[in-house]
Structures are given as C-alpha cells and as structure tokens.
Short mmCIF file of the C-alpha atoms (twelve columns), coordinates in Angstrom:
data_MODEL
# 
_entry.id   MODEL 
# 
loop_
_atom_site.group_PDB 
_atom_site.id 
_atom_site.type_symbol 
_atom_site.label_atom_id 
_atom_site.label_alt_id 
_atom_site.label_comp_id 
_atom_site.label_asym_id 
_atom_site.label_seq_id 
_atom_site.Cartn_x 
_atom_site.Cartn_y 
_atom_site.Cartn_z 
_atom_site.pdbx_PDB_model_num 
ATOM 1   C CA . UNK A 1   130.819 83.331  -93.409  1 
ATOM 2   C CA . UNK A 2   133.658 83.379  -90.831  1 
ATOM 3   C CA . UNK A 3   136.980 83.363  -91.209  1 
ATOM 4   C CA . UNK A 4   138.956 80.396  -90.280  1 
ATOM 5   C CA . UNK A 5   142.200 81.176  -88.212  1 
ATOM 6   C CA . UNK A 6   144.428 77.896  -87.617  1 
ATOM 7   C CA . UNK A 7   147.967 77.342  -87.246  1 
ATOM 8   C CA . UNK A 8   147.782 75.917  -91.110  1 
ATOM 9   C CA . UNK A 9   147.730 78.884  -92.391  1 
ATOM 10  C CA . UNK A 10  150.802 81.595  -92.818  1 
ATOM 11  C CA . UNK A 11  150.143 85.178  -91.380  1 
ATOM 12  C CA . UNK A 12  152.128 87.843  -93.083  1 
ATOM 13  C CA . UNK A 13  153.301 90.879  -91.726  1 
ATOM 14  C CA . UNK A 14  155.884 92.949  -93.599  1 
ATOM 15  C CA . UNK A 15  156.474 90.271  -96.512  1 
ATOM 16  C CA . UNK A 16  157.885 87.927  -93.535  1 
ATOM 17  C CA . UNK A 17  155.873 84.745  -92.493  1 
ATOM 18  C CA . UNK A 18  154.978 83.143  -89.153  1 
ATOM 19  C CA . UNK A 19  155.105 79.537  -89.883  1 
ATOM 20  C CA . UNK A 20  153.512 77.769  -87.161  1 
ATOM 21  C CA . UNK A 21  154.114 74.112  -86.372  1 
ATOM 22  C CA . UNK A 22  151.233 71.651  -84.956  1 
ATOM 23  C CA . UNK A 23  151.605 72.932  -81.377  1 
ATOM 24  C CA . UNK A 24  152.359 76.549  -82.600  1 
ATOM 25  C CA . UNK A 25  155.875 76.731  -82.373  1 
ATOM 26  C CA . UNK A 26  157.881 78.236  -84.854  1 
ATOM 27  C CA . UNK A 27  160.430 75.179  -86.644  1 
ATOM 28  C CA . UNK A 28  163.912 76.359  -86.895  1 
ATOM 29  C CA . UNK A 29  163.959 77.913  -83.138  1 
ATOM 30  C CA . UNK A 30  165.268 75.485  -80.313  1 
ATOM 31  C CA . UNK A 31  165.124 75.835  -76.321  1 
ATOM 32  C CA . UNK A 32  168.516 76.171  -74.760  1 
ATOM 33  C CA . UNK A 33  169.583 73.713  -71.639  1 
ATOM 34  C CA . UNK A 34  169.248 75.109  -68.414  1 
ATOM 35  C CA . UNK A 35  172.350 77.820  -66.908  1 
ATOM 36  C CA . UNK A 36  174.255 75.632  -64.679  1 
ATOM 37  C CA . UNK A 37  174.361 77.729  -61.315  1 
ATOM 38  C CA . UNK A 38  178.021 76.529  -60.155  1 
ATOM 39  C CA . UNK A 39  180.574 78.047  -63.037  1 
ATOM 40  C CA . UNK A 40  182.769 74.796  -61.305  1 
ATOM 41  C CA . UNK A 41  180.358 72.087  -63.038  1 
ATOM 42  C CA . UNK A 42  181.911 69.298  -65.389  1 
ATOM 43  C CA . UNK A 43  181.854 70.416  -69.006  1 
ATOM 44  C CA . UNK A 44  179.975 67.467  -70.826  1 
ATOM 45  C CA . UNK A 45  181.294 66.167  -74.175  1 
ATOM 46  C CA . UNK A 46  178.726 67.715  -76.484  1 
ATOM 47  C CA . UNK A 47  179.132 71.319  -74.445  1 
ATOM 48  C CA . UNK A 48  183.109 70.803  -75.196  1 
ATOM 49  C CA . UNK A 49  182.473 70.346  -78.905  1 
ATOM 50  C CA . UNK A 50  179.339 72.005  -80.038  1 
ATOM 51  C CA . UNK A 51  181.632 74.620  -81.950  1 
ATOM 52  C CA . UNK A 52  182.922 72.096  -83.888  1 
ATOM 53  C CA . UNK A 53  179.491 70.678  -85.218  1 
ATOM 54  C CA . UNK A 54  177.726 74.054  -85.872  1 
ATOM 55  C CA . UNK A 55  180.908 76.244  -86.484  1 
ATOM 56  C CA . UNK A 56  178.901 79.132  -88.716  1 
ATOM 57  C CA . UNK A 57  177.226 81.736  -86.754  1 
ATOM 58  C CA . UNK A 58  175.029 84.248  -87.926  1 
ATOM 59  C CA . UNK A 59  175.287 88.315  -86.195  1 
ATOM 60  C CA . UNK A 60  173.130 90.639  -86.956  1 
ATOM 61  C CA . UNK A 61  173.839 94.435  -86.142  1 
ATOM 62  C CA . UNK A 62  171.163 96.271  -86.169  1 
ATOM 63  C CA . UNK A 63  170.660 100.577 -85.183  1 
ATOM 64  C CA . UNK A 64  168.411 103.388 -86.430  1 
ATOM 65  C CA . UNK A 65  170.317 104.252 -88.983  1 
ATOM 66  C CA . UNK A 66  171.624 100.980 -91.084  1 
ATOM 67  C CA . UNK A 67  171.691 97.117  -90.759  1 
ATOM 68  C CA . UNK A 68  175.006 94.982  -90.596  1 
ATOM 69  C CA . UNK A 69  174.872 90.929  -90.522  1 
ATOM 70  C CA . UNK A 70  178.060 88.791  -91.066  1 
ATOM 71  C CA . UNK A 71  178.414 85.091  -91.090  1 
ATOM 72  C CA . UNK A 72  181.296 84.080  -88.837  1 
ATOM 73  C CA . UNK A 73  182.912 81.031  -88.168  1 
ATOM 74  C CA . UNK A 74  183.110 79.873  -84.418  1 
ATOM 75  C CA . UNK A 75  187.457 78.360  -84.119  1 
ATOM 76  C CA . UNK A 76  188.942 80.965  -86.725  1 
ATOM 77  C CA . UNK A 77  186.732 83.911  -86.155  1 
ATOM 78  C CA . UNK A 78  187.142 84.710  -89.694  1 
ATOM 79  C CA . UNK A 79  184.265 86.193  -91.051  1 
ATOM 80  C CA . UNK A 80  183.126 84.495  -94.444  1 
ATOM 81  C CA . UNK A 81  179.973 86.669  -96.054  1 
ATOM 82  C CA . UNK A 82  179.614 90.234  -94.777  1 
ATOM 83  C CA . UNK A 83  176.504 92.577  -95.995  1 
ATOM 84  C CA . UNK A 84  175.461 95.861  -94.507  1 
ATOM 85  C CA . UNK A 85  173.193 98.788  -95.908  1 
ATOM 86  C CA . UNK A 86  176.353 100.964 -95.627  1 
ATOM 87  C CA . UNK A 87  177.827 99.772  -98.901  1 
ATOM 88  C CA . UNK A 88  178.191 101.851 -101.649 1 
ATOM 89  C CA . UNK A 89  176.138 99.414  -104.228 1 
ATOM 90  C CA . UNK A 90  173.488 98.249  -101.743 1 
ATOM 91  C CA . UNK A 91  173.405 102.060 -100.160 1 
ATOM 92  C CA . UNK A 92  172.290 103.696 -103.860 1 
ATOM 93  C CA . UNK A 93  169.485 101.427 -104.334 1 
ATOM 94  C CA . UNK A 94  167.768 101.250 -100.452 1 
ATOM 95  C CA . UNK A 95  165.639 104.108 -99.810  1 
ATOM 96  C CA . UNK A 96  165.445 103.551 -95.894  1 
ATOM 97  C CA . UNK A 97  168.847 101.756 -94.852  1 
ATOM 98  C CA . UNK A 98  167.135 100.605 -91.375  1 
ATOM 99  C CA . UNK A 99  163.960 99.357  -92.617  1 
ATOM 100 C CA . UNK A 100 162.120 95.800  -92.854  1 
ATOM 101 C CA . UNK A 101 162.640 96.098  -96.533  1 
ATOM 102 C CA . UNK A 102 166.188 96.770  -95.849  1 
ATOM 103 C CA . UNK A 103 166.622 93.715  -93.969  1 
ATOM 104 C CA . UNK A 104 164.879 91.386  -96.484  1 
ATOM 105 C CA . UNK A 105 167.731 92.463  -99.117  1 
ATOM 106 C CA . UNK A 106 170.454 91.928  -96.569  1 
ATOM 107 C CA . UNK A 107 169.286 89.158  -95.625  1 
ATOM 108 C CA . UNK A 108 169.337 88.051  -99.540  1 
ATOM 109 C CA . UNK A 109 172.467 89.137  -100.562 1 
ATOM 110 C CA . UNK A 110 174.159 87.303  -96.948  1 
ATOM 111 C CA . UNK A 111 172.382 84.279  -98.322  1 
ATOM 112 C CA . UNK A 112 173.861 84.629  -101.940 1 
ATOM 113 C CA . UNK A 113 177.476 85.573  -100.325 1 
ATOM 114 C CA . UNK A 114 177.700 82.818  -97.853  1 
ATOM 115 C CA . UNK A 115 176.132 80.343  -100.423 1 
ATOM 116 C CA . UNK A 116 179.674 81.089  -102.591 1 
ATOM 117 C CA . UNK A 117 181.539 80.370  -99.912  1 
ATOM 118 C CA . UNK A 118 179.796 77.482  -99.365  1 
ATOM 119 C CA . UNK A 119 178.414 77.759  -96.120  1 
ATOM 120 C CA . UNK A 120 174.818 76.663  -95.781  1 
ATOM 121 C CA . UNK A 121 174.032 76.551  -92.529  1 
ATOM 122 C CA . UNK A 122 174.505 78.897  -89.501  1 
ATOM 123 C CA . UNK A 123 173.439 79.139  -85.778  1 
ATOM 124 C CA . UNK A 124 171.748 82.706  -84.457  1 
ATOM 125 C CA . UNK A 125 171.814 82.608  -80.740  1 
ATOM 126 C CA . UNK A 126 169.871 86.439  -79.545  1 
ATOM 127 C CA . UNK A 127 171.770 88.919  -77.355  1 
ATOM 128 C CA . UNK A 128 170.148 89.505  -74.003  1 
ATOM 129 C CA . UNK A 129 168.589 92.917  -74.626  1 
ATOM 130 C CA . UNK A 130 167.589 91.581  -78.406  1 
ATOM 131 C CA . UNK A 131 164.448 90.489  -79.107  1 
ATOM 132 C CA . UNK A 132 163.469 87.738  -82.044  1 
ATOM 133 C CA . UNK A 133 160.455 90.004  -83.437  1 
ATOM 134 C CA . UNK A 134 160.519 92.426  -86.212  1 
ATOM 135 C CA . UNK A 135 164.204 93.821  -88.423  1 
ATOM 136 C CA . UNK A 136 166.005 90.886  -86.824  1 
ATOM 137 C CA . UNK A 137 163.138 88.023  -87.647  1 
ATOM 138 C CA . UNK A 138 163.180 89.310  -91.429  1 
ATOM 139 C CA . UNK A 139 166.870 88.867  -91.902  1 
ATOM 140 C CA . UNK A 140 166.405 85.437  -90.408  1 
ATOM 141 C CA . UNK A 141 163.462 84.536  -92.865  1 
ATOM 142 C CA . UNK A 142 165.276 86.261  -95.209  1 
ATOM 143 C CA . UNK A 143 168.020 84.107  -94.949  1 
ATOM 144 C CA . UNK A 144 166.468 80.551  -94.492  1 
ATOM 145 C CA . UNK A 145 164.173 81.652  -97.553  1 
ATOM 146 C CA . UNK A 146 167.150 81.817  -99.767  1 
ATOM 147 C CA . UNK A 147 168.569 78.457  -99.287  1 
ATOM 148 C CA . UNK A 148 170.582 78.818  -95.770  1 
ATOM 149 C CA . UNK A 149 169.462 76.854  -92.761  1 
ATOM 150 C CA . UNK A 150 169.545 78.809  -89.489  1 
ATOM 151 C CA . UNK A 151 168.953 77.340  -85.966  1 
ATOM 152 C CA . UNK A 152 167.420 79.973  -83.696  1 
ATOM 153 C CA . UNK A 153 168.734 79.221  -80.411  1 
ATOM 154 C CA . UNK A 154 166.386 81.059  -77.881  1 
ATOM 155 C CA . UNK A 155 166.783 80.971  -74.223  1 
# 
C-alpha cells in the first residue's frame, strides 16, 4: 500500500513541524509590500504607525557556539524577556549550547519569560543573510507552541 503525502499531514524534522495550509503555505508567515524605489515617496498612515500596533519584536542571535533571542519592544527599545544558552542555569543542563534542541528550550523559556511580562505576541522580520530554515525556525515554533503568537514577516 502507498503512502499518502498531502499537505494534511505534519512532517517532522528535529521535533519542529511544517504546518502546511491549503495552498501549502506556512500560516503565521506574511509577504512584505513591495521596496519603494524613490527613498522621497509619501509615508502612508499604516507605514507611519505600524510600530505602534505590533510594538514586540522577536531577535534571535544565533552562532556556532550558543543561541541568544530577546523580545524587544519597538518605541522604548527596552528589552522585556531575554534567554540565551550562555546562562549559568540553562548552560549546566544543555549538552550542545548551539543545537536544535538548544533552540527548542530557548525558545520555551522566551515564551514562559515574555508570557510574565505579559507580552503575547511579537513580530520576527529575517535579516538579509538569515534564512527561515533550521535553529531559527525551531525557536519560532518553539515559541508560537508555547502560547506566543509570532508574525513571520518574510520578504
């Protein structure tokens, strides 16, 4: 009997899920508008004030030798819940600090931290030369599996 691959189903790799959608997309990533070409352009009202209705964002630090994600808000730059594998208590129980493992714990313990400080959702905009694959897509699943919403904003 063959086996039946559809976008219904959940494909693990690493303890983090794809989730598809019906026209295999993932659901908490969104498209970003187009780069305006002339810097000079008007400014329109929901450009001016998009910090103001999403003012959490997520970072996520990552090297080859230990993770570091903080949850940062957008007008104070204050950052609210900080974890990182180069803590004392989250260093003694890791046995890789820069693993996928490692990143599913950080990703837990952010959740837990920003969840006291009452933040529950967050925006996670990519840097150019990161890609949304692998250490960075567990903290992210990590994260929205333990009660915080993320928005993925990919260009």
């Amino acid at each position: 009997m063959a086996c039946i691959r559809g976008s219904l189903f959940t494909k693990k790799f690493f303890w983090v899920e794809n989730f598809l959608d019906d026209d295999n997309s993932k659901p908490y990533t969104y498209q970003k508008g187009k780069k305006s070409k002339n810097p000079n352009k008007h400014v329109s009202f929901k450009q001016r004030t998009e910090a103001y209705m999403e003012p959490f964002t997520l970072d996520v630090f990552i090297s080859k030798r230990f993770v570091s994600t903080s949850v940062t808000h957008r007008v104070t730059c204050k950052q609210v819940a900080v974890a990182g594998t180069n803590s004392k208590d989250i260093k003694a129980v890791l046995r890789s600090r820069s693993d996928i493992p490692a990143c599913l714990v950080i990703g837990r313990i952010l959740a837990e931290r920003a969840r006291e400080a009452d933040v529950y959702t967050a925006s996670y905009t990519p840097k150019e030369r990161d890609k949304f694959k692998g250490k960075i897509r567990a903290v992210v699943q990590s994260l929205i599996d333990n009660g915080i919403d993320i928005k993925v904003y990919l260009d």
